[in-house]
C-alpha positions in Angstrom: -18.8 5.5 25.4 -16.7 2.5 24.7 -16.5 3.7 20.7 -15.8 7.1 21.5 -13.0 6.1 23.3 -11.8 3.9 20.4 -11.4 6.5 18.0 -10.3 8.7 20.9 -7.1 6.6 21.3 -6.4 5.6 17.5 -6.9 9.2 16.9 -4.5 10.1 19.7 -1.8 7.6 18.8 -2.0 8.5 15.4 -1.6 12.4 15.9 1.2 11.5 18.4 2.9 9.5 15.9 2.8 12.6 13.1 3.6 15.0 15.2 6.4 13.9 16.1 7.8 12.5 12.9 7.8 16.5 11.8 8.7 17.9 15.4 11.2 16.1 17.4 10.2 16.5 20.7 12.0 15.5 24.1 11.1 13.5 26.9 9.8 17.0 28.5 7.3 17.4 26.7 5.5 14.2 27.0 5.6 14.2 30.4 3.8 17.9 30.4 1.1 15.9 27.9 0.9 12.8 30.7 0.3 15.7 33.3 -2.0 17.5 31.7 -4.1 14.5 31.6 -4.0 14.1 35.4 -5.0 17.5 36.0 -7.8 17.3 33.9 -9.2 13.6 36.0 -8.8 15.8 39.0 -10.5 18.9 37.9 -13.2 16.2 36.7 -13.5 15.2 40.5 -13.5 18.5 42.3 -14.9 21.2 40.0 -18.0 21.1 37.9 -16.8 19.4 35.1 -18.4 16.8 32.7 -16.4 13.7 33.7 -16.9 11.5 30.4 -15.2 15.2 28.4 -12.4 14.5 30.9 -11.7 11.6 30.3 -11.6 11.5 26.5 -9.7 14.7 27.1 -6.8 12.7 29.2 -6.7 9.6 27.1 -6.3 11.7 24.0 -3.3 13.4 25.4 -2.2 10.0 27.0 -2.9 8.0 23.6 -0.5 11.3 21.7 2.0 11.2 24.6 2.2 7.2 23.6 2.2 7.6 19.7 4.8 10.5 20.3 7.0 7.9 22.4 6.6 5.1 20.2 7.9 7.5 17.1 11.0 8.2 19.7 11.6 5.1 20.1 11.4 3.7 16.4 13.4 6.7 15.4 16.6 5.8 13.0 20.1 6.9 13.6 22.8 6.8 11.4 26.1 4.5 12.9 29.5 6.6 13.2 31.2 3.1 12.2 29.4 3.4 8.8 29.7 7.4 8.1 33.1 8.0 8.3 32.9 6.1 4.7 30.2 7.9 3.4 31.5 9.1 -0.4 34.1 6.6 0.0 34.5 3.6 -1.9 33.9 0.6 1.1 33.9 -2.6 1.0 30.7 -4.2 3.3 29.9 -7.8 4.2 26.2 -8.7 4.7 22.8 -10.6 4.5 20.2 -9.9 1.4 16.8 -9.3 3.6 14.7 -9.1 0.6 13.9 -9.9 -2.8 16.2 -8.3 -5.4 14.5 -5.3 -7.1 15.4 -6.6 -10.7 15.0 -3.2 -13.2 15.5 -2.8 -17.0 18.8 -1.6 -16.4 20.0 -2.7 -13.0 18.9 -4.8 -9.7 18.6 -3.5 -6.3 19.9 -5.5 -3.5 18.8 -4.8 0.0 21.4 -5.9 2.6 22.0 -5.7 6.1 25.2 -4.3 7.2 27.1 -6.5 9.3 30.3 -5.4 8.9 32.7 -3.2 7.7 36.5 -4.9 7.0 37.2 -6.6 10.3 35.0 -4.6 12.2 31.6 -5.8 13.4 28.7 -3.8 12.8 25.7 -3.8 15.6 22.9 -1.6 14.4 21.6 -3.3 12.1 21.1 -0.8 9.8 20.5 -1.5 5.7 22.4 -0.3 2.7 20.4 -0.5 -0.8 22.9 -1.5 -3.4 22.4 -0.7 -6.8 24.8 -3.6 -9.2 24.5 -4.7 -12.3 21.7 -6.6 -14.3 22.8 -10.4 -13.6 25.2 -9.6 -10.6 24.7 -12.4 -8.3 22.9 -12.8 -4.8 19.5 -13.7 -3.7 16.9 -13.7 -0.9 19.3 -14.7 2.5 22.5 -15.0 0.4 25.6 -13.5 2.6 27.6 -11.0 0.1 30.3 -8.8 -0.3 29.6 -5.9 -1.4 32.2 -3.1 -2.9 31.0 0.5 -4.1 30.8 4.3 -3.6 28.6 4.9 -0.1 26.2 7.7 -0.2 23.4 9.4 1.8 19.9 8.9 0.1 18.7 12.5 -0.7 15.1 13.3 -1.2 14.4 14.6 -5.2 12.1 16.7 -6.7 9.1 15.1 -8.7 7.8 18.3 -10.7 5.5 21.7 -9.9 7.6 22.0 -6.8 7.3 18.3 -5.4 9.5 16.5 -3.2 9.9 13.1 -2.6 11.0 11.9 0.9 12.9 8.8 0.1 15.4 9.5 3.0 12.4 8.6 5.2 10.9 6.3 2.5 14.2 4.2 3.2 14.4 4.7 6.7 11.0 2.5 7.2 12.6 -0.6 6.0 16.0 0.6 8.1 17.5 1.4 5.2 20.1 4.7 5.6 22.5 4.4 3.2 23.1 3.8 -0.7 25.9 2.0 -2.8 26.0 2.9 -6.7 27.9 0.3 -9.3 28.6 -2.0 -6.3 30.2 -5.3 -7.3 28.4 -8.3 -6.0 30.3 -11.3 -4.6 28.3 -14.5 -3.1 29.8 -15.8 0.5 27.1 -18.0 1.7 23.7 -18.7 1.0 20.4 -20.1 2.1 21.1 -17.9 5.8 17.9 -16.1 5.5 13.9 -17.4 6.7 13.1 -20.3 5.4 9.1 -19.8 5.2 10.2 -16.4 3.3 12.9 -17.7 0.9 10.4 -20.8 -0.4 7.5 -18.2 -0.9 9.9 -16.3 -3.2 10.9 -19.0 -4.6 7.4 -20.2 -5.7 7.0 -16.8 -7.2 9.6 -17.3 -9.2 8.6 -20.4 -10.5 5.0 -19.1 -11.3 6.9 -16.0 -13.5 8.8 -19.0 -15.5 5.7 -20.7 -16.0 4.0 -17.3 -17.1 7.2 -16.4 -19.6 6.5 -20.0 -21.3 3.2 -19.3 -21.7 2.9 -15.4 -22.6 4.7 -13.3 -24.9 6.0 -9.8 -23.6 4.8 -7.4 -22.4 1.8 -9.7 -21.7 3.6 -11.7 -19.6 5.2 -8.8 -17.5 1.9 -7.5 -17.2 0.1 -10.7 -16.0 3.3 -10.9 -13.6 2.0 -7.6 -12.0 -1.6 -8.1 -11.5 -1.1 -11.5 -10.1 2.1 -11.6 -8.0 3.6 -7.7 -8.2 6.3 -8.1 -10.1 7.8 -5.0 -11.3 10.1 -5.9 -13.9 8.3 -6.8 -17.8 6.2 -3.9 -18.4 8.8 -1.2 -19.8 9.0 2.3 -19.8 6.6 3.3 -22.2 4.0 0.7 -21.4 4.5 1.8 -17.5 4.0 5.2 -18.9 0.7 5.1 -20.5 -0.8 3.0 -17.4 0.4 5.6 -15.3 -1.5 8.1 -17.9 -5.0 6.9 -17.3 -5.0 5.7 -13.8 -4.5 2.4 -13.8 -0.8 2.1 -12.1 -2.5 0.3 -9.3 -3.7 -2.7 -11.3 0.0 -3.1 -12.3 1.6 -3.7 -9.1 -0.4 -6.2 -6.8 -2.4 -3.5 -5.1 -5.4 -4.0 -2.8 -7.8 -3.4 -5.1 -6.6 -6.0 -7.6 -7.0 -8.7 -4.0 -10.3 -7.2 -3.4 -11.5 -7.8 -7.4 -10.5 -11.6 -7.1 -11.7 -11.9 -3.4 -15.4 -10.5 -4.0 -15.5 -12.8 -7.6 -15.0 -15.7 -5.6 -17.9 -14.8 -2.8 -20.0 -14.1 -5.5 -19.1 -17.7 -7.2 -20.2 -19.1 -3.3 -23.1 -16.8 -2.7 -24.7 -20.0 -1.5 -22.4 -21.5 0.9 -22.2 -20.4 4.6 -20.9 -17.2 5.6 -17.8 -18.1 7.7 -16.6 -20.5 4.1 -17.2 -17.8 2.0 -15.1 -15.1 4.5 -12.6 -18.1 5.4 -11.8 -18.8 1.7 -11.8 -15.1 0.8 -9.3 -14.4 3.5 -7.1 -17.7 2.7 -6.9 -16.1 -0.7 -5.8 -12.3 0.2 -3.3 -13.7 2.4 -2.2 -16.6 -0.4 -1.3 -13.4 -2.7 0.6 -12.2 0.3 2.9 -15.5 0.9 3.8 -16.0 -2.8 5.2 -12.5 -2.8 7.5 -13.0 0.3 5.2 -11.5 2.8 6.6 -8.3 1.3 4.8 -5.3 3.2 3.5 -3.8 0.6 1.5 -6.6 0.0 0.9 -7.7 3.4 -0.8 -4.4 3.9 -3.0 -4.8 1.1 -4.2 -8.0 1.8 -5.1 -7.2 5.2 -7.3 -4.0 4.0 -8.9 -6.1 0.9 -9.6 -8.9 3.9 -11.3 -5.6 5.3 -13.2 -4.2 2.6 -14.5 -7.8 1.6 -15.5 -8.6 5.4 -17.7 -5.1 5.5 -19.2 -5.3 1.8 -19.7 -8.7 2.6 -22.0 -8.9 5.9 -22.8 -5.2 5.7 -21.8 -3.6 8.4 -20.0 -0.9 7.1 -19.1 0.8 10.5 -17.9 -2.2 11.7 -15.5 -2.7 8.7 -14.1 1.1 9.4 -13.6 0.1 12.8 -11.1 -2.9 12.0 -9.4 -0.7 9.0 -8.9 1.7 11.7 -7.4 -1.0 14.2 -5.4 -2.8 11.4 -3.7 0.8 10.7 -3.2 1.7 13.6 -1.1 -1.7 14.3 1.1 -1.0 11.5 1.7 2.3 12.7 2.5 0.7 15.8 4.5 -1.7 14.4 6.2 1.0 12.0 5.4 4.7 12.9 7.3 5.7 9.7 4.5 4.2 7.3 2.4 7.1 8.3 3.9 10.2 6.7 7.1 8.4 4.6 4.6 5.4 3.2 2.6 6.5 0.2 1.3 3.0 -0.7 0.3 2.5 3.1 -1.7 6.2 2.9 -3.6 5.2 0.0 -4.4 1.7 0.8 -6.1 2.7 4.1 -7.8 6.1 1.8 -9.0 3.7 -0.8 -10.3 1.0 1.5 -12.1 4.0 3.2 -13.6 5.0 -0.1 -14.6 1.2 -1.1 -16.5 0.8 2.4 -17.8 4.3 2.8 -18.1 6.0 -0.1 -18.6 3.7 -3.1 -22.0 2.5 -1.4 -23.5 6.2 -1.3 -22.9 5.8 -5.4 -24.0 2.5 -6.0 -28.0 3.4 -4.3 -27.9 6.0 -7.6 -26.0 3.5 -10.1 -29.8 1.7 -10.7 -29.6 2.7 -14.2 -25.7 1.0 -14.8 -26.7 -3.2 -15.4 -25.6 -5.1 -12.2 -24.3 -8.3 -14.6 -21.1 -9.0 -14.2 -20.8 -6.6 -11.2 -20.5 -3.5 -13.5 -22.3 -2.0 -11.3 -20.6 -2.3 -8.0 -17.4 -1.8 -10.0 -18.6 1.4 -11.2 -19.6 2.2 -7.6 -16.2 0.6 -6.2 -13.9 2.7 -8.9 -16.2 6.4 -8.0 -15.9 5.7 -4.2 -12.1 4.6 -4.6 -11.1 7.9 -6.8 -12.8 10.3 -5.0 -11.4 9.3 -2.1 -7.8 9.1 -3.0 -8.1 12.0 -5.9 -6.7 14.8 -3.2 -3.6 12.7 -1.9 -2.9 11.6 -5.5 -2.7 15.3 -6.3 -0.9 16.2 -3.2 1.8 13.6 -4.1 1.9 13.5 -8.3 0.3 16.7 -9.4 -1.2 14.5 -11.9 -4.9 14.7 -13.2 -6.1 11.9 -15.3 -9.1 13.0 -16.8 -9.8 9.2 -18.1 -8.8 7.4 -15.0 -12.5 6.6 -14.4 -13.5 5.3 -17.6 -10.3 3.7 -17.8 -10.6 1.9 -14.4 -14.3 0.5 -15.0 -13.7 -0.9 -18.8 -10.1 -2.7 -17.4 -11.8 -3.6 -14.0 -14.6 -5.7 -15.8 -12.1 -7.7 -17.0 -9.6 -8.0 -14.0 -10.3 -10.8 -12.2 -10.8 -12.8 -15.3 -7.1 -11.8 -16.7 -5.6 -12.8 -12.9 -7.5 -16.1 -13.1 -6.7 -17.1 -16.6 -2.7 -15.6 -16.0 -2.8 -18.1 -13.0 -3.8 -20.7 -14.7 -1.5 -20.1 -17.8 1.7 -19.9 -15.6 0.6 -23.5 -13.5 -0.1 -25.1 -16.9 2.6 -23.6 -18.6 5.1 -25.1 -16.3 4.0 -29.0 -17.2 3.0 -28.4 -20.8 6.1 -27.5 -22.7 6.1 -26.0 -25.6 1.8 -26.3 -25.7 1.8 -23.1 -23.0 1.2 -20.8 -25.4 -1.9 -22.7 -25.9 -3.1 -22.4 -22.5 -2.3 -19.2 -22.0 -4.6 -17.9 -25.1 -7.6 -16.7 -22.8 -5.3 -14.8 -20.7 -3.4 -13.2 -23.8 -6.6 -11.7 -25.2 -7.6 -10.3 -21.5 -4.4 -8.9 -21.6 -4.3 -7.5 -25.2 -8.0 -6.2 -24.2 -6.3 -4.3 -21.3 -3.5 -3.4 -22.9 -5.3 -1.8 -25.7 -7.7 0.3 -23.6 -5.2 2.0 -21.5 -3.4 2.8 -25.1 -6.6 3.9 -26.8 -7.7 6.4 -23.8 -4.0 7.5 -23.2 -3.8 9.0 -26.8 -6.8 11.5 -25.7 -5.8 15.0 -26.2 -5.7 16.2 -22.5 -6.4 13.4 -20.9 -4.0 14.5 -17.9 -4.0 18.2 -16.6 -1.0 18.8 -14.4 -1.7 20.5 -10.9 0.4 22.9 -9.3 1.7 22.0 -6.0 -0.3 22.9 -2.7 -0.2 22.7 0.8 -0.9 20.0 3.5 -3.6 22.6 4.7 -5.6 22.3 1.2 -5.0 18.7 1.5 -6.8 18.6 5.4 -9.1 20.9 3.8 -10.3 18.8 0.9 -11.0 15.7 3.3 -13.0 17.5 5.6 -14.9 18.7 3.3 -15.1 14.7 1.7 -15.8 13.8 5.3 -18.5 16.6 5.4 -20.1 15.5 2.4 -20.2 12.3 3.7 -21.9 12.6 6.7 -24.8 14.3 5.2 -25.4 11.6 2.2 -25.5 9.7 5.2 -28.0 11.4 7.3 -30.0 12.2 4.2 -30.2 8.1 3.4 -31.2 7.1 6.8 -35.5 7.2 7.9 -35.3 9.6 9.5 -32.9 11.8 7.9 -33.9 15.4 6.1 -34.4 13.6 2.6 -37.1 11.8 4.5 -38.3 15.1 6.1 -38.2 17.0 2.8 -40.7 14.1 1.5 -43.0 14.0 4.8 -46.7 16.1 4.4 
């Protein structure tokens, strides 16, 4: 009873939350929801009625009532101060609450509004500037900022997609956007101090890997290890994006996970609370030399999650804390649930790695388990099936080499992030001998490099899907979940497989 009513309120919550981020509903209507719930205990109590179905009943509509308010409540609203400037030129005074975006062709400065002239501004609300390469203004640096204001507007993406970056903004607070601002420094050092010295280190480990690496290999070992965005180029982003592999370029869950289970395997030996202690130190060690930014934070917590369920084997168990680590950041952010598409497939692909890549690995027998090629192949079937349909629903892209692609450059992964560790620590100290150390790593690199360029130059190897609905998309997971269930009841004793096979 006490799991049913688990997924009964993260279920609730989570419903709550999404119906309500598409239809705005008032205070009425949660208070009908709250009611409903009482009648329900009370029919339980005088009419024939299962009470345990009651119950789950009201807390379902209670636990959607609460993810319905909590959406209300988290709910961004423009400021009147700040839109009577909108496709004005303005002049704003702030604080830089995040890394700069650094691009080939611009950065993007995220700043908090504070005011406007002379005139304070209390909501707190975010501006993304877009300024010149080299314009000045870091991490907790108070600016000035001067530019055209504007209204982010979603855009199409191709075969009748639209992005939502209104809403993708609106998660980090961010409502507004300045174009060809000019940057000027008031202050700095106003911004957290934990925050500002784990950018900082990051910075210092991509100077250590530009000493050591030539581009693009340096850009590249600067995504896989630490996320940067910035050395890869168009066309080399291009081709990655061609064959499925965009999630090794960015520090993505998967990558944490790939370095995470290669060190448990290197202490298969020592007890199980060092090996999970070490492997969690590590996932959230990615996380802090990023800045704790949230896309990184989020995928350190579900590689933490995949690794602790792969690692003792209990896979239900594992679902259980994905579901409660989710649900959290929902809490915590009820926008990352329908304006987030890293935080939907992070929580899809850690689904697939703990429930679905172990239903391919018990028929993998025939796939050599050295080096993990194995449970990679396993890992990269259970991770693609599972976020194929939302990929579709959000690109329209088909990569018909993404699986070959992912299992040749995943073999070598975790070797390229250790040896690009190593060459940017070593290149810092060694002068002009870090090209010398950073050898190993420049021939993982090349290696990877040169797959995802070999299998992009396939004829076909992406078919382009028309747009479809959020029905299809519902309807493709339950029938995954479907499918699912049955490998499940087939595996177990007394399942049919083992019927089938009885005399």
């Amino acid at each position: 009873m006490a799991v049913r009513i688990f997924w009964t309120l993260v279920i609730g919550f989570s419903v709550g939350v999404f119906v309500q981020s598409l239809f705005p509903f008032g205070v009425v209507t949660l208070g009908w929801l709250i009611a409903l719930a009482g009648m329900l205990l009370l029919a339980s109590s005088v009419a024939q009625v299962e009470w345990r179905v009651a119950l789950v009943a009201a807390l379902l509509l209670c636990a959607c009532a609460g993810g319905m308010a909590r959406m209300q409540g988290a709910t961004r609203t423009s400021d009147p101060l700040i839109d009577v400037y909108v496709g004005e030129k303005v002049s704003f005074e702030g604080v830089i609450v995040a890394e700069p975006d650094v691009r080939e062709k611009n950065v993007r400065l995220t700043m908090r509004i504070e005011s406007v002239g002379s005139t304070t501004v209390l909501s707190a609300l975010s501006v993304i500037v877009s300024a010149p390469l080299h314009s000045p203004g870091t991490y907790g640096d108070r600016v000035r900022v001067e530019g055209e204001l504007r209204i982010p507007e979603a855009f199409e993406t191709g075969e009748g997609r639209y992005f939502d970056y209104p809403g993708f903004l609106a998660k980090d607070r961010i409502l507004y956007q300045m174009s060809f601002a000019h940057v000027e420094v008031i202050e700095s050092g106003t911004g957290n101090r934990l925050k500002a010295s784990a950018i900082w280190l990051k910075q210092k480990f991509l100077e250590g890997l530009s000493l050591a690496l030539p581009e693009p290999y340096a850009g590249l070992a600067g995504g896989i290890t630490v996320g940067d965005k910035r050395g890869l180029g168009e066309e080399l982003s291009e081709t990655f994006r061609i064959v499925g592999l965009t999630h090794i370029v960015v520090l993505s869950g998967y990558n944490i996970m790939v370095v995470v289970d290669a060190l448990l395997r290197t202490l298969s030996r020592a007890p199980q609370l060092v090996r999970l202690g070490l492997g969690a130190f590590v996932a959230l060690f990615f996380a802090a030399i990023t800045g704790f930014a949230s896309a990184s934070t989020r995928a350190a917590l579900m590689a933490t999650i995949a690794i602790a369920g792969k690692a003792t084997g209990r896979t239900y168990l594992a679902v259980r804390a994905l579901a409660l680590v989710a649900v959290g950041m929902i809490f915590w952010n009820p926008y990352v649930l329908l304006y987030d598409p890293g935080f939907q497939l992070s929580v899809i692909a850690t689904l697939g790695l703990v429930v679905v890549a172990p239903l391919f690995e018990t028929h993998l027998s025939w796939i050599t388990s050295r080096f993990g090629v194995r449970e990679i192949a396993a890992g990269t079937l259970g991770t693609q099936i599972a976020v194929l349909p939302l990929l579709l629903y959000q690109t329209g892209m088909l990569s018909v080499v993404a699986l070959p692609a992912n299992i040749l450059v995943l073999v070598a992964l975790p070797f390229a992030m250790l040896f690009s560790a190593l060459a940017a620590l070593l290149g810092l100290f060694t002068g002009i001998l870090a090209p010398l150390f950073g050898f190993p790593a420049l021939a993982l690199l090349s290696y990877i490099i040169t797959t995802a360029q070999l299998l992009s130059a396939i004829p076909f190897g992406t078919l382009s899907i028309p747009a479809f609905s959020g029905l299809v998309l519902a309807g493709c997971y339950a029938a995954l979940f479907a499918w699912v269930v049955m490998q499940k009841e087939a595996a177990e004793p007394g399942g049919s497989a083992a019927h089938e096979k009885s005399p």
